[in-house]
C-alpha positions in Angstrom: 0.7 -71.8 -1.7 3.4 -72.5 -4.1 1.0 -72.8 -7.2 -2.3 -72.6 -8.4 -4.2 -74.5 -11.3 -6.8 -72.5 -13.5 -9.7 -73.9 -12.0 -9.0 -72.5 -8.8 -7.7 -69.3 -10.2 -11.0 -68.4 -12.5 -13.0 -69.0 -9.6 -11.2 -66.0 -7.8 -12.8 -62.6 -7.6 -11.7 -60.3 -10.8 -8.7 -57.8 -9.8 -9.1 -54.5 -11.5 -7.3 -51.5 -11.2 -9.8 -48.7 -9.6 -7.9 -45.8 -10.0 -7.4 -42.5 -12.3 -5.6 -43.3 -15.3 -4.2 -40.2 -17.2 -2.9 -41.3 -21.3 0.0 -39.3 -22.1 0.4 -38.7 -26.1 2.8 -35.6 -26.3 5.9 -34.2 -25.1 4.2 -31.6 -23.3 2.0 -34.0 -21.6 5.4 -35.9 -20.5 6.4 -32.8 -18.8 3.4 -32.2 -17.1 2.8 -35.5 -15.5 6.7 -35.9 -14.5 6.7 -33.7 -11.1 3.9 -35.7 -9.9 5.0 -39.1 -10.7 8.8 -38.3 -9.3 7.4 -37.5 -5.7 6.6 -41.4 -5.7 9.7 -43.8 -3.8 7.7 -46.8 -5.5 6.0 -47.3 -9.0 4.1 -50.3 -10.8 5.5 -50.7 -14.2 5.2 -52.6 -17.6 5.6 -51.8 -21.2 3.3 -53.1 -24.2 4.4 -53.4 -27.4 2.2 -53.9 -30.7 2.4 -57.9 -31.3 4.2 -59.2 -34.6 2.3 -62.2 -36.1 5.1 -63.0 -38.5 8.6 -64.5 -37.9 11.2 -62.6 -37.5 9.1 -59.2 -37.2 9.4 -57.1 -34.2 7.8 -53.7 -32.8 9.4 -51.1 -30.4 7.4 -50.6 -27.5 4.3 -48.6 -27.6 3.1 -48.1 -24.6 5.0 -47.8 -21.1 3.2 -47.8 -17.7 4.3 -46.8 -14.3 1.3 -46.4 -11.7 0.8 -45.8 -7.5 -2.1 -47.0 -6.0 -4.1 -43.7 -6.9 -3.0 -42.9 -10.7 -2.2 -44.9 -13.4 0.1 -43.1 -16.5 0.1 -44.7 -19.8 2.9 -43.3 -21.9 2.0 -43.6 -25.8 6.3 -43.8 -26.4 5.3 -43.6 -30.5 3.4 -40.9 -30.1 5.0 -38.7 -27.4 8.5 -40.4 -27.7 11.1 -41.5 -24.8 11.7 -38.0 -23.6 14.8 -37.1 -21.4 12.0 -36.9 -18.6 11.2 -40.2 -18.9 14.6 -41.7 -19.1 15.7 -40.2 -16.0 12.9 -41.5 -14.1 14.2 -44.6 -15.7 17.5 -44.2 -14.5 16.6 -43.1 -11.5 17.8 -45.5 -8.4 15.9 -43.5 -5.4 12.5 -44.5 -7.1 11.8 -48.2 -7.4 9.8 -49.5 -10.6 8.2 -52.9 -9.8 7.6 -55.1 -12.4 7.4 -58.7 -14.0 10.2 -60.3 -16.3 11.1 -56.8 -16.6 14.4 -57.4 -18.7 12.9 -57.5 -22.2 10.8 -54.3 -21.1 14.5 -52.1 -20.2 16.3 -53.7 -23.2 13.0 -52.7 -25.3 13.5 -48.6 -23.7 16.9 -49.1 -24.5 16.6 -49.4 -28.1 14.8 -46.2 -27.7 17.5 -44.5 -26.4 20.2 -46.2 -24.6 20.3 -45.5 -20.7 21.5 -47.0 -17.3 18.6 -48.4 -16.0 18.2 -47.7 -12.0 15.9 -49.0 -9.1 14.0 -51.8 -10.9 12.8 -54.8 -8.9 11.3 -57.8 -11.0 8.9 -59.7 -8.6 9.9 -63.2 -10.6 13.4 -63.0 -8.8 11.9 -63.0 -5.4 8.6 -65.2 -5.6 10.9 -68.4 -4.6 11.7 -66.3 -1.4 8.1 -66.8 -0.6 8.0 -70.9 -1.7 5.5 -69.7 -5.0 6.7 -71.6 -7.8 4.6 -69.2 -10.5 6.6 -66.3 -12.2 3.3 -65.2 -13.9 1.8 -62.0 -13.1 -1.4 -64.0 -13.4 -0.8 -66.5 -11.5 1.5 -64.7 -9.0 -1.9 -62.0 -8.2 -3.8 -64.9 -7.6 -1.5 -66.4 -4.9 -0.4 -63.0 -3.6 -3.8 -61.1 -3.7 -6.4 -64.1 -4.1 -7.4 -61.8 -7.4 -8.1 -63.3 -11.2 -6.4 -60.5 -13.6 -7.6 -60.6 -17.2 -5.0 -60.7 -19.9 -7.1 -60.8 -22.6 -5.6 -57.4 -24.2 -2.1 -58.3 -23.9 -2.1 -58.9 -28.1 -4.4 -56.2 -29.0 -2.5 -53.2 -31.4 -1.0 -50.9 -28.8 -0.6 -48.4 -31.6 -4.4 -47.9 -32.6 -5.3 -44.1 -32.9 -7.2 -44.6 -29.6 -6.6 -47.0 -27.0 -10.2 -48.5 -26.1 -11.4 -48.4 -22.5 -10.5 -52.4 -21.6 -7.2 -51.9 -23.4 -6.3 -49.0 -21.1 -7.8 -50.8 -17.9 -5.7 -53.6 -18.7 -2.5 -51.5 -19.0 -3.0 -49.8 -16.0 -3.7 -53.0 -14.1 -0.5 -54.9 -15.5 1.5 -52.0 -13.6 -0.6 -51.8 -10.7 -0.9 -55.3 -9.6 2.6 -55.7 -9.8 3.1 -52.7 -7.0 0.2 -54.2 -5.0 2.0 -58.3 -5.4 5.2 -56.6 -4.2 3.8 -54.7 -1.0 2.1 -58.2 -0.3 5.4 -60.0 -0.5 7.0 -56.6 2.1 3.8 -57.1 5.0 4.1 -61.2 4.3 8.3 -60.9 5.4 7.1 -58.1 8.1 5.9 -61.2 10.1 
């Protein structure tokens, strides 16, 4: 199927991600979490940045997600910062981060703290491999996975005190559905 239109696509069962999701707020918490994210060859991954409803205004990015099939971590970056921990893993080439028009997302860490980015794939430079016209993580789950993902949070403030429960489903699901389009693009060239 090269693309879909929305009618098709909201009649689709909801995609969702089921797992353990663990909010990261502190340096500390960085440091903790690191060991058992770096055992991982293959992450999900997404930033989300508090939206700016006036010209010309722009945020650094809030929130940065990396996530296996099992765990989902949600990095508060404005609360716990980009720690050296966390740019390594984003330098590192031996562990792949799979994500969607991930370019804005690396130059957004890189105003953080500048780093040479390693072992990114972004699915939108391979969905023409596969005949899909659709560069939309939307639209590319529902081709990929047969799965509607809600994007209603997308311009919610990523920099409330507390994140609320759909908020942090959503951000765990934008990294986790890119891993899961990606292994479904690996098993579809298998055959």
């Amino acid at each position: 199927m090269q693309t879909i239109d929305n009618e098709t696509l909201n009649e689709l069962p909801k995609g969702e991600f089921q797992g353990t999701i663990k909010v990261i707020t502190t340096p500390e918490g960085v440091n903790q979490v690191i060991p058992e994210i770096i055992i991982n060859d293959i992450l999900g991954f997404d930033t989300e940045t508090k939206p700016a409803f006036k010209k010309g205004k722009s945020h650094e990015i809030s929130l940065l997600q990396l996530s296996n099939d099992e765990t989902a971590w949600l990095f508060r970056l404005h609360l716990c910062g980009f720690t050296p921990p966390l740019v390594k893993l984003m330098a590192d080439p031996s562990i792949r981060k799979i994500g969607a028009a991930i370019l804005d997302d690396i130059r957004g860490l890189k105003k953080l703290t500048p780093f040479k980015d390693g072992g990114f794939i972004d699915l939108q430079k391979h969905v023409a491999d596969y005949g899909v016209q659709e560069k939309g993580v939307k639209k590319m789950a529902a081709i990929f996975l047969g799965q509607k993902i809600s994007k209603r949070q997308r311009l919610t403030n990523w920099e409330n005190p507390e994140l609320t429960e759909p908020q942090l489903r959503y951000a765990a699901t934008d990294a986790w559905v890119c891993l899961k389009i990606h292994e479904k693009m690996l098993s579809i060239k298998k055959q």
